[in-house]
N, C-alpha and C positions, 0 to 999 in steps of 0.2 A: 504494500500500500504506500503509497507518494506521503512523503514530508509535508506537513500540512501546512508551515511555511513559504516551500516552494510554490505548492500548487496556487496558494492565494498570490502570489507575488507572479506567475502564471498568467492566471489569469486576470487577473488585473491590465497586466500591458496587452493581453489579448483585449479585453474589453476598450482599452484605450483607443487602440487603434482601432476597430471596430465603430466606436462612435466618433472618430474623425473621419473615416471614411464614408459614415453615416451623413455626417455634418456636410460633407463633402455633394453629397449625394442631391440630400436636399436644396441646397444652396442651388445646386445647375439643376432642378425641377424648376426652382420657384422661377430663376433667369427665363427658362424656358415657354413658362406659362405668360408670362410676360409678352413675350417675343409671340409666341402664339396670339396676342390677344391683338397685339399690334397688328400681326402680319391681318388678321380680320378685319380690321379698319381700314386697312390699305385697300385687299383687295375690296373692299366694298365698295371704298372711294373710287376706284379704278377701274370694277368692271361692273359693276352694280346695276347697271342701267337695263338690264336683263329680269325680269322677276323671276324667272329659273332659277338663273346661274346667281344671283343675289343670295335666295334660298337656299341655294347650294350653298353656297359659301357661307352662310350666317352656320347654317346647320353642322357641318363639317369641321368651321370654328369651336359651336357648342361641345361636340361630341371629342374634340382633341383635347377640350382644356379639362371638361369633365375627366377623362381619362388620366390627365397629368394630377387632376387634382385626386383622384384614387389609388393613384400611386404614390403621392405625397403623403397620402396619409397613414397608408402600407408602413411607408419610413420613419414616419414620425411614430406611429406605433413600437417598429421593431428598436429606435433610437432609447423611447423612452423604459423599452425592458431592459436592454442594454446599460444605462446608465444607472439603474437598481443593480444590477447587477457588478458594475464599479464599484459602487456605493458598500453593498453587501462583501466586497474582499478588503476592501480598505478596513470596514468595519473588524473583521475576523482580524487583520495582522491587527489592529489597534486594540482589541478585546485581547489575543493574547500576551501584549506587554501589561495588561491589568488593566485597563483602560475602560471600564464598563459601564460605570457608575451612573450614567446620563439616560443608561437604556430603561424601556420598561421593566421597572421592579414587582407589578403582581396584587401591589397592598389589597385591590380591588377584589382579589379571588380568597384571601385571608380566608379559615374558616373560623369563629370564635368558640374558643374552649372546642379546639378540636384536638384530638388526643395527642399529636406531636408540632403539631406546623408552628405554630407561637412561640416554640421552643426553640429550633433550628434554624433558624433564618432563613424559611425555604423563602420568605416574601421581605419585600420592604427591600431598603436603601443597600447594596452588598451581600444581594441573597442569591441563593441556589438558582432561583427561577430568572432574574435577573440575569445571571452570568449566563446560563446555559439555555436559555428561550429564542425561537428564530421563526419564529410564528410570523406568517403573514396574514392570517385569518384574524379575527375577533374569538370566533366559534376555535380555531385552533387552539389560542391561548387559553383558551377556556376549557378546551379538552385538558392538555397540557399537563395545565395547574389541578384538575378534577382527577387526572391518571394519579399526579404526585401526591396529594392526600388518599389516595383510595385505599392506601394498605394491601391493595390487593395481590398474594401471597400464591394465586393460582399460576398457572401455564408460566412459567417464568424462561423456563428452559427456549420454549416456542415465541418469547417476546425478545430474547437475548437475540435467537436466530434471524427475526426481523431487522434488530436493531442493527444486527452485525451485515446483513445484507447491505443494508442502505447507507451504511457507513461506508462503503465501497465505492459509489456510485456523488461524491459530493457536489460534482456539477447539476445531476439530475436534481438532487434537492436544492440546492440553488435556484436554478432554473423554477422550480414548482412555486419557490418561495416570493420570488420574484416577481409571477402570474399572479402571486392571491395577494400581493400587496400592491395593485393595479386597483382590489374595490376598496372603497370606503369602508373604514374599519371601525368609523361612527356609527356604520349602518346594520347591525346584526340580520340576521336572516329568521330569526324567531317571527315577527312579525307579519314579512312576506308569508312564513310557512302559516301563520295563523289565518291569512287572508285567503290562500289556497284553498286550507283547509272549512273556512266557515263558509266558501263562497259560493250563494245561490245562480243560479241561472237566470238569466227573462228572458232568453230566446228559445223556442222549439224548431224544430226540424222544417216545420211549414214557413217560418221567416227567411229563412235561407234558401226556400225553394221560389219564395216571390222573389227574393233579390237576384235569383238565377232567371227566373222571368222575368223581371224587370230591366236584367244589364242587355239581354238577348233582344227584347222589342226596343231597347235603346242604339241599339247597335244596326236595328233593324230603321229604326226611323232616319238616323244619319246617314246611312247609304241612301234612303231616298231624297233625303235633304239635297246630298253631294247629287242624286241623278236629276231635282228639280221636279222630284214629283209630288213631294209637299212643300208647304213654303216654312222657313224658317222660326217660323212665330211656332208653328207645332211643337220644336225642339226644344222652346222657353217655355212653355205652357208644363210638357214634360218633365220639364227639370224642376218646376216648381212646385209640381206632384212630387216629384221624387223627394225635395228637400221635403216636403210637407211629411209623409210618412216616415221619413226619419226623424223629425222632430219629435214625435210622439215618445219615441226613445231618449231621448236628445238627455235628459235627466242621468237615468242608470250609464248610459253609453259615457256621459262624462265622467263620473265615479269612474268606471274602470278604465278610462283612456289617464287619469291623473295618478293611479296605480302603476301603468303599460309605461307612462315615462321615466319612471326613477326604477324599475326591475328591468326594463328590457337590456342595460349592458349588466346587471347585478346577473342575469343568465347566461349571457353570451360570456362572463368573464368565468363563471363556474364551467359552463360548456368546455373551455380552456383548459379546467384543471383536469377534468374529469378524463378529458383525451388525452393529457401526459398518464393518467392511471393506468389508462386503458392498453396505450399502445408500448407499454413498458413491461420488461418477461421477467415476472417475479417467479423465486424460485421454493420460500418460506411459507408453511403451511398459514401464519397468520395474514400475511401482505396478499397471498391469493385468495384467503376467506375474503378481507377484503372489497378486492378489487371484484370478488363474483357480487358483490352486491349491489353493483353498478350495470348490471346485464338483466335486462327485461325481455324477454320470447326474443332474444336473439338479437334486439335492436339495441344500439348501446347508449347510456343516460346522456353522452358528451353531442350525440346527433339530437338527441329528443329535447333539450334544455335550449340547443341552437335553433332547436326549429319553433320553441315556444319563444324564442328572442325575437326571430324574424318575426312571428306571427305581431306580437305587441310593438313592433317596431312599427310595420303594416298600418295598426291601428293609431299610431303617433302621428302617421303622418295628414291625418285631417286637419291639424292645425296649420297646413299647408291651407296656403286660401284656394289652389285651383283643385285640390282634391277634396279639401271641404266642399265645395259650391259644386263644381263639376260631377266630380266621386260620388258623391247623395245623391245626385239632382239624376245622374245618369246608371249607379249600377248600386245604388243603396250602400256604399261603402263601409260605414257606422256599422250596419248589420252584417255584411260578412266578414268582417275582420272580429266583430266583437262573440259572432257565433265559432267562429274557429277556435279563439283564445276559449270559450267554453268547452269545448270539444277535447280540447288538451286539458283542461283542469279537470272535465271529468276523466280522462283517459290515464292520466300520469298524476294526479293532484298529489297521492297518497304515497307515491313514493317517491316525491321531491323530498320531503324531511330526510330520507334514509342516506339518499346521495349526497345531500349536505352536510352531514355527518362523516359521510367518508372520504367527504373532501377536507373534513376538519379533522380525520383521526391520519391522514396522509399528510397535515400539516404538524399536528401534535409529534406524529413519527418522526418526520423528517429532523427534528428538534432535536430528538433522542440521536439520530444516526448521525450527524453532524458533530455532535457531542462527541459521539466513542469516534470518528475518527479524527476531531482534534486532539483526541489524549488517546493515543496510540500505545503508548506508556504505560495505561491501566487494564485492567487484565477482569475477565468474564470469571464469575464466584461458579464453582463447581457446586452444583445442587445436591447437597446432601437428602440422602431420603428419610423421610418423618421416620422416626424411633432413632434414628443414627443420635450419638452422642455429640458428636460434634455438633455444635450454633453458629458458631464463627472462628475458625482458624484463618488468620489472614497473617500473612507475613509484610512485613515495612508499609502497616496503614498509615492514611496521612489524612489529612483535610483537602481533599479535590478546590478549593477555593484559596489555599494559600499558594505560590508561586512556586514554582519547582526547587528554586536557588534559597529560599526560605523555608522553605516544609522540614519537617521534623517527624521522620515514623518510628511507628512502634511497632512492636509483632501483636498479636491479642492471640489467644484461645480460652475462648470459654466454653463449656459446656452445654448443654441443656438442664444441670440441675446447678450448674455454677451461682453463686450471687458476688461479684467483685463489690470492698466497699475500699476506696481509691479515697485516701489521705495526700496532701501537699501546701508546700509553702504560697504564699498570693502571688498569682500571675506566675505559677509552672509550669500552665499548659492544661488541667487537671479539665475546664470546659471545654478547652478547643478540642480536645481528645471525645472526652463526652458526646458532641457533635459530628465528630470525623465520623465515632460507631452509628451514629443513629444516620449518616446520611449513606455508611453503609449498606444499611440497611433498606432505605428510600429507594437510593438505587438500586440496587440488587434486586427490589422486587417491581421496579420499573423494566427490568430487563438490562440495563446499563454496565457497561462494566465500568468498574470500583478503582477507589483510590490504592493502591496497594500491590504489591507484586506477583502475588498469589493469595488464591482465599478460596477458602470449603464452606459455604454456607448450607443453615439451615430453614428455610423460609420459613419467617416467625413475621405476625405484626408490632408493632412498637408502640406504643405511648410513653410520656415520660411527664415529668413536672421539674422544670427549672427554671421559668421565671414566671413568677405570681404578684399579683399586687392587686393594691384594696380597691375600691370601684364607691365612690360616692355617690352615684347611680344607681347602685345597687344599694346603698344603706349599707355595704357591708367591710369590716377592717382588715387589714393584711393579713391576720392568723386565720380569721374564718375561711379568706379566700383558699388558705392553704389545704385549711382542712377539706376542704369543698372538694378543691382537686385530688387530696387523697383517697378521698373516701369513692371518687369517680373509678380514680385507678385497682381500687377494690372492687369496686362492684364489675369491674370490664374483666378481672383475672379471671372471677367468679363466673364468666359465661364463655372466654376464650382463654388463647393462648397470646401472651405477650411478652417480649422482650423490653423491661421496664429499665428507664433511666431517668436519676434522682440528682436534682443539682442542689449540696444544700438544703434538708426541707428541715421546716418548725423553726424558720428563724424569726417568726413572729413570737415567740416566746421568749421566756428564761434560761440563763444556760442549763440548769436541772432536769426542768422539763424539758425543755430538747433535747438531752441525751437519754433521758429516760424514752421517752415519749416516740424515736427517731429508733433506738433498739428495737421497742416494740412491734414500728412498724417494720421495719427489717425482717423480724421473725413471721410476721402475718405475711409478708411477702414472699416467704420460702417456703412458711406451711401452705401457701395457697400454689405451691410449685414454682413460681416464677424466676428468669432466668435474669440478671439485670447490673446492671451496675448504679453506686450511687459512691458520688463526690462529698466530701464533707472536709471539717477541720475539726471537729468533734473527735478527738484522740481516743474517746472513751467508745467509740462506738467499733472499735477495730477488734475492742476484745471481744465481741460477738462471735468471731473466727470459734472461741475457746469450748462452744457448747453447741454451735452450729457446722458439722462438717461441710456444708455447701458453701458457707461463704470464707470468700480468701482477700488476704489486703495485700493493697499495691501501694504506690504512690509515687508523685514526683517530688523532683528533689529539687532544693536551692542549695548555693554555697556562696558565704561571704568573706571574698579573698582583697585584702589591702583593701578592706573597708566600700568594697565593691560588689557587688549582687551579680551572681551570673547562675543561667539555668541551663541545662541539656535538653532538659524536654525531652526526657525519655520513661516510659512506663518501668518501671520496675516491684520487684516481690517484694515485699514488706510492709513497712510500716515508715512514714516520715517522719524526722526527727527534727528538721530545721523548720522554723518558722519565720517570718519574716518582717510579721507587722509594726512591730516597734522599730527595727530596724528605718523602715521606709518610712513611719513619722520622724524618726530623730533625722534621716536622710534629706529628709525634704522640709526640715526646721519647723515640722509643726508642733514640735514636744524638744524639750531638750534633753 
């Protein structure tokens, strides 16, 4: 697999010149369209005197500049994915010098008092979601951020394989990402789907059979016009039948012609997506479930979404004055345009939701596969099978968010009946570690592969409690908060299986009652099985080990050399001796 480096720094100067030559392009259309327009004025001036060759010439004109301007727009299309896609490498080399901070953070997708996300900084300013999010969807981000709380612990093996496909392929995802960040990502699709789905008919089959008789005797009346077998006033009189019966519609027909204007590119840009789905050879049992959910009796979603674009386009265009007046007046226009788009919402209405969906779990994906092939480095957890003892053997974990030149690993194994209670001096490392496991774990059951060299996982879900506070909203103080969340973490042991991590708890009390109180809950957490680790400075809580054979102490360690503070930031067996806190007041003058 390419350097992930190289290939953005690749493609980059491919895109560069790409949109010069683009630039390039455009520039001799527009000169040309010009020169076309001119050259029509000439000859009109010069040989005009003709009403043939006049018409010829006007006509000939129309149809040259029309044509450049089709193809101008061809260009200006492919220019403007092009330049996302500059944008999107520049981006990636600037995100991997750590540069991220500015992107969308997620806060929106938060969920409250959900079992780990408040914990880990999957959201907000330098979070998980943040750094590793490449979402062009609204709906994608949404998926994304809904995957990354889900906990969900199933198919893991068959989500790795997805992932690992599509990490291979980083132009493709590029390219897709590129296309979905062309809609408006102000504009969700829930609403369209809700309109689909609520949306009654006013036409039958009989209004579309007058508009078919009525375009046919209109067609029928102007060849007699042009032969001078009726006189002209006929063909007004007709049009103004024709506008008359459409008016009667004129009401509903506008409702849905004010709908047809703001969906018909929101389809033709998903028609887009759907066809990179479609015409791409997945090989992963998930990306081909997928993609079969895009296949209706053989006809595929990215044709049927194009031809519900046309259709509403169709009906856009009565706000044209000569197809308004003309269009009505001569072949009921209003009515078969508005009968068609009915035809397709009964025919397809109910599975537009599905496709959109799969256009958002292909953007959520793409997210995931970008990721494992930026960090090449990180390595896919070997799925241990449920009864196995191992939980997590990982060799040099680290925190996937801190910088390669700065990261600090640890090795971990814990068990399934293990409980770690991990003592250390202030600022060891003892949370960023806490967090490395639990994003472990995020990952791991995202399908993603992990911070770490190697790892034997056991797919387990997580909760944890490490930062709480009081809620003046709620009426309720810092300790209550605590216990609130403990007593949550109890109740979830009590119905599953979890891999629990403790940062600190019962600091809303006494120091008595905290050590008391934090034993206790220790032992309730091992008599209820649970596998977990918890961080503390609570020295007393270490001798737990002495009556509990599940639980083991670790900790990190400080040393103050020539009146200096320095850490390793390494897990180690034991128990912490050095503390630091007085230290770092007399260090920083606030105590003497």
């Amino acid at each position: 697999m390419q350097d992930p480096a190289s290939f953005y720094a690749q493609e980059l100067d491919k895109f560069k010149t790409l949109e010069k030559q683009l630039k390039g392009r455009s520039n001799r259309l527009s000169i040309t369209r010009i020169a076309v327009f001119l050259m029509t004025v000439a000859l009109v001036y010069f040989f005009g005197n003709s009403p043939m060759v006049l018409i010829l010439i006007i006509l000939t004109g129309i149809a040259l500049f029309l044509g450049l301007l089709s193809i101008h727009s061809e260009i200006r299309t492919k220019k403007s994915l092009v330049q996302r896609l500059l944008l999107m490498n520049l981006e990636e080399l600037d995100i991997a010098k750590g540069n991220y901070l500015t992107r969308q953070n997620g806060e929106e997708y938060a969920i409250p008092h959900h079992e780990f996300s408040q914990d880990i900084d999957l959201f907000g300013r330098g979070s998980f979601f943040q750094y590793m999010n490449r979402t062009g969807l609204k709906e994608g981000a949404g998926f994304l951020a809904q995957s990354i709380q889900s906990d969900d612990i199933s198919a893991i093996r068959k989500k790795q394989k997805a992932v690992s496909e599509l990490s291979e392929d980083p132009a493709w995802l590029q390219r897709y990402t590129a296309l979905a960040q062309e809609l408006d990502n102000e504009t969700p699709t829930a609403p369209l789907v809700h309109w689909i789905a609520q949306y009654k008919a006013f036409l039958k089959p009989v209004h579309r059979f007058l508009a078919h008789v009525f375009g046919i005797i209109s067609l029928l009346l102007l060849a007699l016009t042009v032969l001078q077998v009726i006189s002209i006033s006929v063909i007004g009189y007709w049009i103004l039948l024709g506008l008359a019966f459409t008016s009667l519609f004129l009401k509903k027909v506008n409702k849905l012609s004010s709908r047809a204007s703001s969906a018909k590119v929101f389809f033709k840009q998903y028609a887009l997506l759907l066809k990179e789905i479609e015409e791409r050879r997945f090989e992963t049992e998930l990306l081909l479930k997928l993609q079969k959910q895009i296949e209706m009796d053989g006809e595929k979603a990215s044709s049927i979404f194009r031809k519900f674009s046309k259709r509403l386009d169709a009906l856009d265009h009565r706000n044209n004055l000569l197809v308004g007046v003309l269009g009505n007046g001569l072949f009921l226009w209003d009515l078969q345009q508005s009968f068609r788009i009915e035809q397709w919402i009964k025919s397809y209405g109910k599975k537009a939701e599905d496709w959109f969906q799969v256009a958002a779990a292909f953007d959520a994906y793409n997210s995931l596969g970008l990721f494992a092939f930026n960090h090449q480095e990180f390595c896919y957890p070997e799925i241990a099978d449920r009864g196995s003892k191992e939980l997590i053997h990982a060799k040099h974990l680290g925190h996937p968010l801190i910088a390669t030149d700065k990261r600090v690993c640890s090795d971990l194994e814990i068990n399934s009946t293990n409980f770690f209670i991990i003592t250390g001096a202030n600022m060891a490392g003892k949370s960023t570690f806490l967090r490395a496991v639990a994003l472990h774990i995020v990952m791991a059951n995202l399908g993603l592969p992990v911070c770490a060299k190697s790892s034997v996982y056991q797919p387990i879900k997580l909760i944890s409690s490490m930062r709480t506070s009081d809620s003046l909203t709620d009426e309720s103080s810092y300790f209550f908060s605590e216990l609130t969340r403990l007593k949550y973490i109890v109740d979830a042991l009590q119905n599953g299986r979890y891999f629990v991590i403790l940062d600190e708890i019962l600091k809303g009390t006494n120091s008595t009652d905290k050590a008391i109180g934090s034993r206790k809950f220790v032992e309730r957490l091992v008599g209820l099985g649970a596998s977990g680790i918890i961080a503390t400075h609570d020295l007393s809580l270490t001798e737990t080990d002495q009556h509990l054979k599940e639980v083991t102490n670790y900790f990190f360690d400080a040393e103050i050399r020539n009146d200096e503070l320095y850490f390793d930031y390494k897990l180690k067996r034991g128990i912490c001796q050095n503390m630091n806190a007085s230290f770092l007041l007399r260090k920083m003058d606030i105590v003497s």
